[in-house]
Steps between C-alpha positions, in 0.01 A plus 500: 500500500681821377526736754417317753156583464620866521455732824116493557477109451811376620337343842245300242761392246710363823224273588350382206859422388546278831144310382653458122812249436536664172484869584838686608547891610699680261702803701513799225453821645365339829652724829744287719279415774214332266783283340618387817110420674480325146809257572407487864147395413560275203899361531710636296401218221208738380651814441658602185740774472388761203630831429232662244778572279678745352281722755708409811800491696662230499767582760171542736307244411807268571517600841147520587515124414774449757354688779170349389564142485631448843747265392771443190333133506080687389729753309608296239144279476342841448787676281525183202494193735119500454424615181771234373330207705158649305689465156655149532866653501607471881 
């Protein structure tokens, strides 16, 4: 879910995404503290790390995912590890 069900929904999209195997959080544009409830809530195995590119920082968005993810173990499931396990290529 792009966004992660952006700022009005995000409590919704956290829930509904624990109640659907098949449904992860994607963390564009999402503030800090929603990314990290998300990972708390879910594990870190249903949050994908996005970056609404070419609008972004990337230097910022790197390090919200490290302060986000609590550990370097959920940063690298939600910054590849995940979206590679999704694709077949881990």
């Amino acid at each position: 879910m792009a966004h992660s069900g952006t700022f009005w929904s995000h409590d919704q999209a956290v829930e509904i995404a624990g109640e659907t195997p098949n449904l992860y959080l994607e963390t564009a544009r999402v503030p800090i503290f929603e990314v990290a409830l998300s990972i708390k809530e879910l594990g870190p195995e249903k949050v994908v790390w996005g970056t609404d590119s070419p609008f972004v920082d990337y230097t910022f968005e790197f390090e919200k995912m490290e302060r986000a993810a609590g550990s370097e173990d959920a940063r690298q499931l939600v910054c590849g590890g995940n979206l590679a396990r999704l694709l077949g290529i881990d």
